[in-house]
C-alpha positions in Angstrom: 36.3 -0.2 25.2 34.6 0.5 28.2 37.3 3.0 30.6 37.9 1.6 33.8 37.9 4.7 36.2 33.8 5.5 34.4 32.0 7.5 36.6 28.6 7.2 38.2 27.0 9.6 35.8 27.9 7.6 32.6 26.9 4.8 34.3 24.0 5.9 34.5 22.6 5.6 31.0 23.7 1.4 31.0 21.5 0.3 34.1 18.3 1.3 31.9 16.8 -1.7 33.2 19.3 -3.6 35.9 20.1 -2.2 38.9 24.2 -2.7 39.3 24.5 -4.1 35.9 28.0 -1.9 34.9 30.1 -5.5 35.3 26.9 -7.4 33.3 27.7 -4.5 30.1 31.0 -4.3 30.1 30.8 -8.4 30.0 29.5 -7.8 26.7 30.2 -4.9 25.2 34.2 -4.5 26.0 35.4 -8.2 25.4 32.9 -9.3 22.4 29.6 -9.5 21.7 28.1 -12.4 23.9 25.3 -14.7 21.8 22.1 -13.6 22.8 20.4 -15.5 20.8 22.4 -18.8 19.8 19.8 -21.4 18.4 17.2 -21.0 15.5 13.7 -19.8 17.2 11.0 -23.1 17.0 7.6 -21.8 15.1 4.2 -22.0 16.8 1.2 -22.4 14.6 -1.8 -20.4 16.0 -4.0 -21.6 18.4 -7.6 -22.0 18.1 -7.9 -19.4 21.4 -5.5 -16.8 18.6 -7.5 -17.0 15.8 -10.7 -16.4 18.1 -9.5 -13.7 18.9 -8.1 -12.8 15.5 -11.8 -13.1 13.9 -13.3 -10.9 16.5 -11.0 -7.8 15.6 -11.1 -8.0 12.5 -7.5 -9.5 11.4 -8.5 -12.7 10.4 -9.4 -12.4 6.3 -9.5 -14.5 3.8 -6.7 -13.4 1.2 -7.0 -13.8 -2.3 -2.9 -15.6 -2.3 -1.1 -17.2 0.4 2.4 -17.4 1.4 3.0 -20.7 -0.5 1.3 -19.3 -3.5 4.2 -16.5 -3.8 6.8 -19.2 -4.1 5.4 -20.2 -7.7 8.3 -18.1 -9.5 11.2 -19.3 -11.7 14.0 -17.1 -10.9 15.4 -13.9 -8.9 17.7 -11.3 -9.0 19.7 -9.5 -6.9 18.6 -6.0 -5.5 20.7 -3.4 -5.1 20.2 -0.2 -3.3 21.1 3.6 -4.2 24.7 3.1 -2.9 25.1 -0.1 -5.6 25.3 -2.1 -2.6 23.4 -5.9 -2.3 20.3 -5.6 0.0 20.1 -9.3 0.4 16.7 -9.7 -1.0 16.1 -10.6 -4.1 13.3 -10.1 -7.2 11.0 -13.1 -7.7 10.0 -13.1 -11.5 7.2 -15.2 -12.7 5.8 -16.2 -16.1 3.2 -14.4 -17.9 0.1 -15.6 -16.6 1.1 -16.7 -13.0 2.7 -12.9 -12.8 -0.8 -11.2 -13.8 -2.8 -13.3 -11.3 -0.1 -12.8 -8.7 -0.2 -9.4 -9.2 -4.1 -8.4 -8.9 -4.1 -10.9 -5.7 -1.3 -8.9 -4.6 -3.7 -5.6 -5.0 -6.7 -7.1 -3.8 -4.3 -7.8 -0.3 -3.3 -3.9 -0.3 -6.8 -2.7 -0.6 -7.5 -4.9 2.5 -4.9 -3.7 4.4 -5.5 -0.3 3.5 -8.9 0.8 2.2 -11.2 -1.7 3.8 -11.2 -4.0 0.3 -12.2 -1.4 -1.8 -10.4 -1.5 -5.2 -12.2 1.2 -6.2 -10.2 3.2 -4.3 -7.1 1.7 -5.8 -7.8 1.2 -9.6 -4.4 3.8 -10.1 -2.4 0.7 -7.6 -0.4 -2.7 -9.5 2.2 -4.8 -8.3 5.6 -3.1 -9.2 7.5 -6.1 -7.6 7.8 -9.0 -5.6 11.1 -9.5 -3.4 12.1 -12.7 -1.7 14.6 -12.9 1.7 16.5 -16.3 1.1 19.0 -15.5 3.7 16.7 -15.1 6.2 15.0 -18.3 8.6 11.0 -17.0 7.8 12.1 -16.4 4.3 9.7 -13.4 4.0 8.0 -12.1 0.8 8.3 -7.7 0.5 5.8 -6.6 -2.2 6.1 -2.9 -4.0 3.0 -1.5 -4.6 2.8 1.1 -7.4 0.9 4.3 -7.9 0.7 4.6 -11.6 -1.1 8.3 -11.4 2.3 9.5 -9.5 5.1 7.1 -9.3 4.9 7.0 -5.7 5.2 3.4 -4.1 4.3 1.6 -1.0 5.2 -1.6 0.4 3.6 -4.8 2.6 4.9 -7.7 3.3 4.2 -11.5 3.2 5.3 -13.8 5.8 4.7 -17.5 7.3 2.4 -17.2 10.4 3.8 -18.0 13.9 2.0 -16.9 17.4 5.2 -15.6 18.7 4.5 -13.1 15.5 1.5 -12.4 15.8 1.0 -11.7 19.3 4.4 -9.3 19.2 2.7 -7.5 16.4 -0.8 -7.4 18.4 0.9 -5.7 21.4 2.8 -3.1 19.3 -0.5 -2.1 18.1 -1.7 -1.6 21.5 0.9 -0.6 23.1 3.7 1.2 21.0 3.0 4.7 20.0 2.2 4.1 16.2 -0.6 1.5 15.4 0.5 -1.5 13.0 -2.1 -2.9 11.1 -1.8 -6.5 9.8 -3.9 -9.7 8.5 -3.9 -13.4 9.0 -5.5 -16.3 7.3 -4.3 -19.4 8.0 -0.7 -20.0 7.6 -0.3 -16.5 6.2 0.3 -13.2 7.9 0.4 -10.0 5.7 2.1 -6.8 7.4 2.6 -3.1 6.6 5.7 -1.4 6.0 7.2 0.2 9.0 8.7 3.3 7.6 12.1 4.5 9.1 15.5 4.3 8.6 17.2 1.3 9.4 19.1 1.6 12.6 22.2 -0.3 11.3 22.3 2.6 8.8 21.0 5.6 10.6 24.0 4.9 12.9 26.3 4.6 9.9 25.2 7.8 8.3 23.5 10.0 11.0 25.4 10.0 14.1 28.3 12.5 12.8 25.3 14.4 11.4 25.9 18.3 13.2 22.8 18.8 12.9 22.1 15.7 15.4 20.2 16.3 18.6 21.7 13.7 20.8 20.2 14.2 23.5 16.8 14.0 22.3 18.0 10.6 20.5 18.9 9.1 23.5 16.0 9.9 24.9 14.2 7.7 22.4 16.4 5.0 23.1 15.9 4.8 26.7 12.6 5.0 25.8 12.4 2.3 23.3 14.4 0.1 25.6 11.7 0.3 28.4 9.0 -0.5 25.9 11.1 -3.9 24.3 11.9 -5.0 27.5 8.1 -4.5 29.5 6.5 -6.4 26.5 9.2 -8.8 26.5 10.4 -8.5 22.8 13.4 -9.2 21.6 16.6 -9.2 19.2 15.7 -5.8 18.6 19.2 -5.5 17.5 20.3 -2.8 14.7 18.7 -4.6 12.0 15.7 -5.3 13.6 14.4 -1.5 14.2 14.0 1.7 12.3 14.7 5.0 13.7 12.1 7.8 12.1 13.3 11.7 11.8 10.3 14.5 12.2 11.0 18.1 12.3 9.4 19.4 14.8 9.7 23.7 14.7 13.4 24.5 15.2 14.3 20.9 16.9 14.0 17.1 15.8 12.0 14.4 17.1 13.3 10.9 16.7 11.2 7.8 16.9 11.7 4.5 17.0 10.2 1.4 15.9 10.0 -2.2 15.6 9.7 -4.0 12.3 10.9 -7.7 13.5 8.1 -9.5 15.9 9.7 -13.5 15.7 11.5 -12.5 19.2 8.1 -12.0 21.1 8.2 -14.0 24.5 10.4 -16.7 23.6 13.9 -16.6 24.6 14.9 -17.8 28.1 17.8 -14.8 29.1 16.5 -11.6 30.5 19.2 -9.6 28.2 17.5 -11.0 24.6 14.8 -7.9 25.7 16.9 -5.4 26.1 18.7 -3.2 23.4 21.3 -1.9 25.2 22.7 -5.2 25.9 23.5 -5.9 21.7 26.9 -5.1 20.4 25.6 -3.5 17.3 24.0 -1.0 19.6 26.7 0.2 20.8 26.8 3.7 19.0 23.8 4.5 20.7 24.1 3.5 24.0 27.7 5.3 24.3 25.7 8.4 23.1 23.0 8.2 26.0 26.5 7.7 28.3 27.5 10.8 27.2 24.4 12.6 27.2 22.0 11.3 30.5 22.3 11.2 34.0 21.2 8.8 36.4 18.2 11.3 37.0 17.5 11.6 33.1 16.8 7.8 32.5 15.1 7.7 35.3 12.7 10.2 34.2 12.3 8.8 30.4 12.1 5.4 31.3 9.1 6.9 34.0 7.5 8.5 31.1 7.8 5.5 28.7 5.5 3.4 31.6 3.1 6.2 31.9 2.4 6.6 28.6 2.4 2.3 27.9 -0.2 2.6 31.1 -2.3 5.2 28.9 -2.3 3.0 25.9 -2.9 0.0 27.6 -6.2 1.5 29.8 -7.8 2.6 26.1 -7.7 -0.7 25.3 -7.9 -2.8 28.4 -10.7 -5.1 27.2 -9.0 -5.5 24.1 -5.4 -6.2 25.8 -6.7 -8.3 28.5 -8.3 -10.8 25.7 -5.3 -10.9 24.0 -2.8 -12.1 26.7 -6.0 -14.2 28.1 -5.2 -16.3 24.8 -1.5 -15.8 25.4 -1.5 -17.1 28.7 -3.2 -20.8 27.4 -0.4 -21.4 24.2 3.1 -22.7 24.4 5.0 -20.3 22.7 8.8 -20.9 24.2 10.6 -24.3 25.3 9.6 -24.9 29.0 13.2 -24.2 29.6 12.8 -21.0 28.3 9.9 -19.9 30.4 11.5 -21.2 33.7 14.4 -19.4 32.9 12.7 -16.2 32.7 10.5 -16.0 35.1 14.0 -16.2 37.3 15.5 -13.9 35.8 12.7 -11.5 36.1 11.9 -12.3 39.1 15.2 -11.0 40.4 15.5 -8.2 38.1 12.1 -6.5 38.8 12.4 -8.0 42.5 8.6 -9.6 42.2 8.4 -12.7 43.0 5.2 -13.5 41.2 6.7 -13.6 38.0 7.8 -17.3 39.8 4.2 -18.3 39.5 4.3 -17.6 35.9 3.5 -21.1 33.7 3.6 -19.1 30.3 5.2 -16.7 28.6 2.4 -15.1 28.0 1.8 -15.2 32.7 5.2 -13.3 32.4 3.7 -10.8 29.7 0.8 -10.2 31.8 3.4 -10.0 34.8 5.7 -7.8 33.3 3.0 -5.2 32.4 1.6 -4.8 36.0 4.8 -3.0 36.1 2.5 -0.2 34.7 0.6 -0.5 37.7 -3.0 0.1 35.3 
């Protein structure tokens, strides 16, 4: 529960991103966890402007199995990880023949994704397995790749195409510090794996680590905050991102990333692109109150935009095409865009985010923040 005598200096960490926003956080982190996002998220097929743009960097393929074909199986199991604990996906398992066709399709994708389409690159690689989320809306397909020359495995993943998707992964690749490669072909999108710990369980089993450098963590946060809340993605809640661990000489460098892009540009509250504002966050925003000033944040968040700004001027052509086709979809409720053009409006104190017909105007808005 949030302490009512807090002073400044904690404060300081929970107005990342909104100037006197200590009564907005406390709101919804000391009474209950206030619905962010309450309604199931409408799907956008690609445009025509998209897939141009798709085709002319390479990202539109044509794959050897689509989404629909990976829903041929018969049955599925539960998976369970190390800790004997149900993952929620589940093993699709297909007869004889439809398994052996599956799986070289299956291949065939990896080698695209990784190797340029050359299998003979990958003649050590099959398809170890093919997991299915059921609980989920986008009902995604995971496949494990194998290495038979070493054990060692890999994974992609199979999903349902949706602009809001595709654009969110699009700007992590330009914008986020780790590319993310990915393909599209028609009503299929085919995405690395994002390697990390999940953040649900990195806060479960890291935190109370000793060996822990918090402040170097919250760092990341703030950091990662900026970045969500500049391109305008959301639910990056604790389930949505992956926190990676590097040693770096006698210290550790923490990184996080994105592996959920459905949230890109769509909701209509401000808060849906900020972290810090969900309840299952919570362990690490206490830990930046306890760790950062008003100065520190400051300073990271500063960083963050410089280095976005970097990024973004490498690939300015590339960028500028990309929310050119962004700005001429519907990818939100009008509702939705009017809503946040408001609330941006007021919260960067611009008011041409009010001229802003799209989400992707507001994208382009928001990222002027940079000042490129």
């Amino acid at each position: 529960m949030w302490q009512a005598d807090i002073n400044s200096q904690t404060a300081g960490f929970c107005m990342i991103c909104v100037p006197s926003a200590f009564h907005r956080i406390r709101r919804v982190t000391g009474t209950g966890f206030m619905a962010l996002i309450s309604r199931k998220k409408f799907v956008y097929e690609p445009s025509l402007g998209l897939r141009d743009y798709l085709e002319s960097h390479g990202r539109l393929v044509g794959l050897p199995i689509l989404y629909d074909g990976l829903g041929a199986y018969s049955e599925t199991t539960a998976v369970y990880d190390k800790h004997g604990e149900d993952t929620l996906w589940e093993t699709a398992l297909y007869r004889g023949r439809e398994r052996e066709a599956i799986s070289r399709a299956l291949v065939k994708i990896y080698a695209d994704l990784k190797v340029m389409g050359d299998m003979s690159l990958i003649e050590h690689i099959v398809t170890d397995r093919v997991d299915v989320c059921t609980w989920g809306n986008t009902k995604p397909y995971r496949v494990r790749i194998l290495n038979t020359l070493n054990e060692n495995f890999d994974y992609f993943y199979v999903k349902k195409a949706d602009a809001s998707r595709i654009y969110g992964l699009e700007l992590e690749h330009i914008l986020a510090p780790s590319r993310i490669e990915f393909l599209c072909d028609r009503q299929t999108v085919v995405e690395q794996h994002v390697s990390g710990i999940p953040a649900q369980d990195f806060m479960k089993h890291y935190l109370k680590d000793t060996r822990l450098d918090e402040v170097r963590l919250a760092k990341e946060f703030v950091k990662f905050n900026e970045r969500c809340m500049l391109r305008l993605l959301g639910d990056m809640h604790a389930g949505n991102f992956v926190v990676d661990i590097t040693p770096d000489f006698d210290e550790t460098v923490y990184s996080m990333r994105a592996i959920d892009f459905d949230q890109q540009s769509y909701e209509g509250r401000s808060h849906v692109y900020l972290p810090q504002y969900y309840k299952v966050n919570n362990p690490l925003v206490f830990l930046g109150m306890r760790c950062m000033t008003v100065e520190t944040v400051k300073q990271y968040r500063n960083e963050e935009r410089t280095l976005m700004g970097n990024r973004a001027r490498v690939e300015e052509a590339r960028l500028s095409a990309l929310l050119d086709a962004m700005c001429e979809d519907e990818l939100a409720p009008r509702g939705n865009v009017v809503q946040l053009r408001a609330e941006l409006a007021e919260h960067h104190g611009q008011a041409r985010f009010l001229k802003g017909e799209s989400m992707g105007d507001l994208v382009r808005c928001s990222l002027e923040e940079l000042a490129l």
